[in-house]
C-alpha positions as CSV (number, residue, x, y, z in Angstrom):
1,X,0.0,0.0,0.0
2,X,1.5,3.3,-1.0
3,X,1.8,5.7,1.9
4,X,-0.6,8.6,2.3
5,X,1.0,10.8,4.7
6,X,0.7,14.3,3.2
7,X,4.6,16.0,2.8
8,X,4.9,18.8,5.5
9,X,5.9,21.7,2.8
10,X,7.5,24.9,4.6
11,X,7.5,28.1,2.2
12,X,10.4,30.4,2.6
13,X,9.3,33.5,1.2
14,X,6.4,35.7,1.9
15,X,5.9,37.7,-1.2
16,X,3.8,37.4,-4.0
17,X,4.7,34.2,-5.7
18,X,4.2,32.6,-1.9
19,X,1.1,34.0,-1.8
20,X,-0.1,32.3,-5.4
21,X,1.7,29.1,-4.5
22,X,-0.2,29.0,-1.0
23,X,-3.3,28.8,-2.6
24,X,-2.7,25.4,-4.3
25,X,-1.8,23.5,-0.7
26,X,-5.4,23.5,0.1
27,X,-6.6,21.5,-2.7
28,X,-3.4,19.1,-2.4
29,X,-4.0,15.4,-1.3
30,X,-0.3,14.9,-1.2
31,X,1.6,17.8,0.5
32,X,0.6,20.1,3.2
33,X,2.0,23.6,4.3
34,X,3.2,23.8,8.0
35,X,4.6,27.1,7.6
36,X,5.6,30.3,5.8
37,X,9.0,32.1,6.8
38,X,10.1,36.0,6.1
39,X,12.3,38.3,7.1
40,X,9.6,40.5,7.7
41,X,7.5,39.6,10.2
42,X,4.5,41.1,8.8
43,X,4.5,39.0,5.5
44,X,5.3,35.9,7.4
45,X,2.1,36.5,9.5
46,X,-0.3,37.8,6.6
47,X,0.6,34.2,4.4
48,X,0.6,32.4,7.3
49,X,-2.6,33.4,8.7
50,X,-4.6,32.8,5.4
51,X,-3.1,29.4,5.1
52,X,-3.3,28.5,8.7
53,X,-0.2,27.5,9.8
54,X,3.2,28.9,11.4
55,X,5.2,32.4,10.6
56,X,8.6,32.1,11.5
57,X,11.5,34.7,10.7
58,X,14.3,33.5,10.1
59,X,15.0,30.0,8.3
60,X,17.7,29.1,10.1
61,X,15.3,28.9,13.0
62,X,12.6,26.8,11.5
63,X,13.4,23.5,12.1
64,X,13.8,24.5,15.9
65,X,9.8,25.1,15.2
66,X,8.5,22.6,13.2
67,X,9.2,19.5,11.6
68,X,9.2,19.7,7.4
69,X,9.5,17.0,4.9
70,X,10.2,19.6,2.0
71,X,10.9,23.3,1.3
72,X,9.8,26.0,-1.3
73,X,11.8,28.5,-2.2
74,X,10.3,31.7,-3.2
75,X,12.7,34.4,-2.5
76,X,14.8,36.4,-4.6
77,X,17.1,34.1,-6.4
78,X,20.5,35.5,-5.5
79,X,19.4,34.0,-1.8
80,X,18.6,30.8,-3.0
81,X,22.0,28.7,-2.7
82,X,22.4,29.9,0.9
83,X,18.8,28.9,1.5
84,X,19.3,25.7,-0.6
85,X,22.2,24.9,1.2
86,X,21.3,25.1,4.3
87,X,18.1,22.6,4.0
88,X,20.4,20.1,1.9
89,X,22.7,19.4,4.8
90,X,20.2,19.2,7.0
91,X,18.9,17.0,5.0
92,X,15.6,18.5,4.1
């Protein structure tokens, strides 16, 4: 039997490609979002909110938060390797 635990997604960006992208997780049967991170509180919060889950500030922090099976990356893309990084050797 295949396994139908839904993958815990955390979004790292707040903006306004997080904001599309968080409106697909609720018609998802397969993934989940746990929780939204930003630099900016306030966008963290706003995303969060609407899709009813966690804000969190500072991605190097989130995994003291929550546990996440995935990530998506939607921050400006000179700050994705750092970001990328850091989730690949945790192993996320």
């Amino acid at each position: 039997m295949l396994n139908r635990k839904k993958v815990r997604v955390a979004m790292i960006g707040g903006g306004g490609i997080a904001q599309a992208y968080a409106q697909a997780f609720p018609h998802s049967t397969r993934a989940e979002l746990v929780a939204v991170v930003d630099v900016r509180e306030e966008a963290a919060i706003a995303v969060a909110e609407s899709a009813k889950c966690l804000a969190v500030t500072d991605y190097t922090k989130l995994l003291d938060e929550i546990a996440v099976d995935a990530v998506l990356v939607c921050t400006p893309p000179s700050t994705h390797p750092e970001i990328c990084i850091h989730f690949l050797e945790k192993g996320i």
